[in-house]
N, C-alpha and C positions, 0 to 999 in steps of 0.2 A: 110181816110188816109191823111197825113201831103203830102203838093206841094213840097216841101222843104226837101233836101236830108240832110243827118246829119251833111256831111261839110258844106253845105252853109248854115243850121241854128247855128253851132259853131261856124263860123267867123262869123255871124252877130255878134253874142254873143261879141264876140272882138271887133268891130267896134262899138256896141253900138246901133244896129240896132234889129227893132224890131224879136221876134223869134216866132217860130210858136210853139216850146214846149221844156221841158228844155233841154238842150246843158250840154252832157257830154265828158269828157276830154279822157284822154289815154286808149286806149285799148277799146273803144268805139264808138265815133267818130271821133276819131283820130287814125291814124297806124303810130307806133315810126320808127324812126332809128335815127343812130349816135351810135348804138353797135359797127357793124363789123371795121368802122374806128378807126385803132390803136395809132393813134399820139396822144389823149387825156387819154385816160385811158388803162386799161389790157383788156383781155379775158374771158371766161369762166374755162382759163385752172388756175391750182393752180400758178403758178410761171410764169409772163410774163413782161418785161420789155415794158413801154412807149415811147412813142416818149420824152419825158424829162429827158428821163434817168430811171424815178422811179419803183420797183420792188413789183407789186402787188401777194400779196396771197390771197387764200382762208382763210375762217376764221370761227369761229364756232358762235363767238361774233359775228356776222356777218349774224347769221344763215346765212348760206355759200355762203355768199357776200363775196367782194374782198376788202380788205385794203391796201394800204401802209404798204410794209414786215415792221413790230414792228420794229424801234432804229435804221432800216435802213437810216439815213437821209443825204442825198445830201449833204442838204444845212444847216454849222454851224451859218454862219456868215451872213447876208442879205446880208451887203458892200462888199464882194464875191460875189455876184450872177451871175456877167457878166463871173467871171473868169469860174463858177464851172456850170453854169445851160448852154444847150443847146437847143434854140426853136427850132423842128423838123420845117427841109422843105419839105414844101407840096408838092411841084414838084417833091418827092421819091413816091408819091402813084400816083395810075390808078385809078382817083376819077370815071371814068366811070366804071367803071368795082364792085367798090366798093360800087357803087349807084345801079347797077344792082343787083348783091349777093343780098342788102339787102331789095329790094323791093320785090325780090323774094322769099326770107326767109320769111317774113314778112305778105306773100301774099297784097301788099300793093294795096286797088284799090281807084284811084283817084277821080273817078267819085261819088263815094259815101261817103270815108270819108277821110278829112283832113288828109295832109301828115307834121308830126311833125319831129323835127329834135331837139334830145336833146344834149345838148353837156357839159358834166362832167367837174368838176376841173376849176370852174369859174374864177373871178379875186382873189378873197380870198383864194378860196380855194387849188388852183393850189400851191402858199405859202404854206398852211396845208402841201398839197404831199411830200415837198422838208422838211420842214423843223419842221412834229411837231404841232398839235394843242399849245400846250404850247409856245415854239420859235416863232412860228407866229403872237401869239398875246403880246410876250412880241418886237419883231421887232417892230411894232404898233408904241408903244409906246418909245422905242428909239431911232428907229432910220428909221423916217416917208420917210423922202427924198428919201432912200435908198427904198424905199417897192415902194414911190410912181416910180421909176423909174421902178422898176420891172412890177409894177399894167401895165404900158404903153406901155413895152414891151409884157406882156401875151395878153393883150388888140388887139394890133396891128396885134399879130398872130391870134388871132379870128375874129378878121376882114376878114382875108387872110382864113380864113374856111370858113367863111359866106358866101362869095363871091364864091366859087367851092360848097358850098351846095345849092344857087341858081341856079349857071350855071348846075349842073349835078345831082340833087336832084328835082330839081323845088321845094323845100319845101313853106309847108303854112307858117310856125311857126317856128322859133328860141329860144331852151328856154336854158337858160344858167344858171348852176345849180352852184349856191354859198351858199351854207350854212352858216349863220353865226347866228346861233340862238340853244338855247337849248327850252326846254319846259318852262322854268321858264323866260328867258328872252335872249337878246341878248349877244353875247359872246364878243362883243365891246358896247361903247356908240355911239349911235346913232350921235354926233358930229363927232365919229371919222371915221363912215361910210362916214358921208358925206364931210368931208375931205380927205379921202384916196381912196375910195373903187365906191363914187356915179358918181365922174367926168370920169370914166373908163365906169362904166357902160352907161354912158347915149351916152360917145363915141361911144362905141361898138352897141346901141340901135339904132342910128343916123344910123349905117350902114348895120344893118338890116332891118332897113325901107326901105332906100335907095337901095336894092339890091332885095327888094319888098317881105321881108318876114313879118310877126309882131311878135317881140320882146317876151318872156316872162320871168318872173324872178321867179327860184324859189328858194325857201329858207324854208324851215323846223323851225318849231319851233315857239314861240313866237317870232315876229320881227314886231308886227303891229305898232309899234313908229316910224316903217318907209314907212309905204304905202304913205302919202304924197311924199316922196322920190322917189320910186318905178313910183307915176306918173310922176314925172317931168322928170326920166331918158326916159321916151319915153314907156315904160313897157306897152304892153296892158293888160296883167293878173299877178296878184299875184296866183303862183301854188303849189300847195298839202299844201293849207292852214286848219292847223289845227284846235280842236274846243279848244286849249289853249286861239287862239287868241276870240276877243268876233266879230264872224264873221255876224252876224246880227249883230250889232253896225256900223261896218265895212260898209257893203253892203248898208244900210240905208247912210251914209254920204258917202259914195266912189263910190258906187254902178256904178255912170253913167259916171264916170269918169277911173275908171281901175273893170276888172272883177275878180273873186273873183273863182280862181278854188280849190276846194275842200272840205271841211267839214266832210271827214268820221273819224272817231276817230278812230285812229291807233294805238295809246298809250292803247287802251280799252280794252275788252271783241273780237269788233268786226275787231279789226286788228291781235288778235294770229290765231297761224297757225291753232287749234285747234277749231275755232268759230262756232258755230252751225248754222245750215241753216235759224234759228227761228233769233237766233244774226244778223245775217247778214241781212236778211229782217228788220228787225226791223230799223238796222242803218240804210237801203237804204233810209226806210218808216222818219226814221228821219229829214235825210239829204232832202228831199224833202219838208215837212209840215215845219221846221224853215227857212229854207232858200228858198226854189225854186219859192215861188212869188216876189222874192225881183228882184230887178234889177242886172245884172253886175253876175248873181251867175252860176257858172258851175260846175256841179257836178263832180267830181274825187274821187275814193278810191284808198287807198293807203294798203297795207299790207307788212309786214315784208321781206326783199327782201330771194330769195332765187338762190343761184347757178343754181338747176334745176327745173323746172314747174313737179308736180308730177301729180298722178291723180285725189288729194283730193283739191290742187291748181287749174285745172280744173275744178271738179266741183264747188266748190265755188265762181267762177269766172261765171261759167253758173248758179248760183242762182243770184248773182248782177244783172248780165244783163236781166234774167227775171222778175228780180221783176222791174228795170228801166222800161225793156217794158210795164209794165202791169200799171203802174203810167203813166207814159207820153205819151200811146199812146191810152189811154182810154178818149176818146172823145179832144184829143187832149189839157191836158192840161197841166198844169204847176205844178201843187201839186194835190195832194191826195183828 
């Protein structure tokens, strides 16, 4: 049997320290929160207003995940933003109380696995909520000044989270969820990331360190034209990284320098709701034999979100985790 408990071989994982067998991500070695806190996003309920004001529903496109209510949109104008957008103060919640709920829902245990703390509606995307995939990336574009003043205001509020998920979360991990990428490629140039979007992040990254959490960034989709980026903002993992990107490419040059959480194909056979137990082995067995002797690699699956956990979500969920056991814990190794 492994000396090495799953959190302390997952943060090796992130520090770059050696591991005793491979290091899996959420719902794994890691126990999530940053659900039940309501200032960044909705609920589980169909209609629930944010701490920004924005008006999440359930959605079928969605499989019954939460959107931004359709044509709802705050915000018309960026150069408005100060008038029309509202950053909730924190000092309205019982972060204790809210750290409690959620480590108890969660059945959260410290001692054995990393305590994650995700936090939705990153610096892009929080823009998306207010104003529109479309409106957001044409703001971009006209009118930069204006976003970037926003980017430092959403920024400065997530700072002000970080700081009460330290003090009353103790979290291992900070990961700040911005999407800005489709499967085919990014939904900005990679210039204009690193003009508008990377100097917020690395801010925001500065003060997760400093508040003694480690950083993570995730971002869906094909965005590997910025892993470079990603390391310099301070980033210890690029998370729910898809197989769009060429993540063995990746891992071989980046590997020792930022880690590499994901590889299950979610766009495929093995991320529909409907996957067979044979599918799902197979992708485990994948994700392990390309990737798991590389350096930097942390295994994550990812599948299509759903409003509620059914009983075919459970067990599917209990085929992953056996077939990982039976890979990584059979003679203690790294792959198959």
């Amino acid at each position: 049997m492994p000396s090495l408990t799953p959190k302390e071989n997952y943060l090796r994982a992130l520090r770059h320290e050696e591991t005793e067998y491979l290091p899996c991500g959420l719902m794994i070695d890691v126990d999530p929160c940053g659900v039940f806190p309501p200032v960044d996003c909705g609920n589980k309920s169909s209609n629930f207003i944010d701490g920004f004001g924005v008006r999440w529903v359930t959605s079928d496109s969605a499989v019954g995940g939460q959107i931004p209510a359709p044509g709802e949109f705050l915000l018309r104008d960026i150069t408005n933003w100060k008038k029309v957008v509202t950053l909730p103060d924190l000092r309205d919640y019982d972060w204790q109380k809210l750290a409690g709920q959620e480590m108890a829902c969660f059945r959260v245990d410290r001692q054995k696995r990393a305590l994650g703390f995700y936090s939705p509606n990153g610096i892009f995307v929080r823009l998306v909520t207010l104003m529109g995939f479309e409106n957001a990336l044409i703001a971009l574009v006209e009118e930069p000044d204006a976003c970037n003043e926003f980017f430092a205001a959403v920024t400065s509020y997530k700072i002000k989270l970080a700081e009460r998920v330290a003090r009353y979360y103790k979290a291992d991990t900070f990961t700040i969820f911005d999407d800005m990428a489709t499967r085919r490629n990014m939904l900005m140039s990679p210039d204009t990331y690193r003009k508008l979007i990377k100097p917020h992040h690395k801010r925001l990254n500065d003060a997760i360190r400093n508040y003694g959490m480690l950083p993570i960034q995730h971002t869906c989709g094909k965005a590997d034209a910025c892993v470079e980026d990603y390391i310099e903002t301070g980033a210890a993992a690029w998370n729910a990284v898809q197989p769009c990107n060429d993540i063995a490419g990746i891992l071989d040059k980046y590997g020792g320098r930022i880690a590499v959480e994901g590889g299950w194909d979610a766009n495929g056979n093995p991320g529909r709701r409907d996957a067979t137990t044979e599918e799902i082995r197979a992708e485990v067995e994948r994700c392990f034999r390309e990737y798991g002797g590389r350096e930097g690699y942390i295994f994550m699956q990812t599948f299509l979100v759903s409003a509620a956990v059914s009983r075919e979500d459970a067990a599917r969920n209990a085929v992953i985790v056996e077939t990982i056991n039976k890979l990584r814990f059979a003679g203690i190794q790294k792959v198959p």
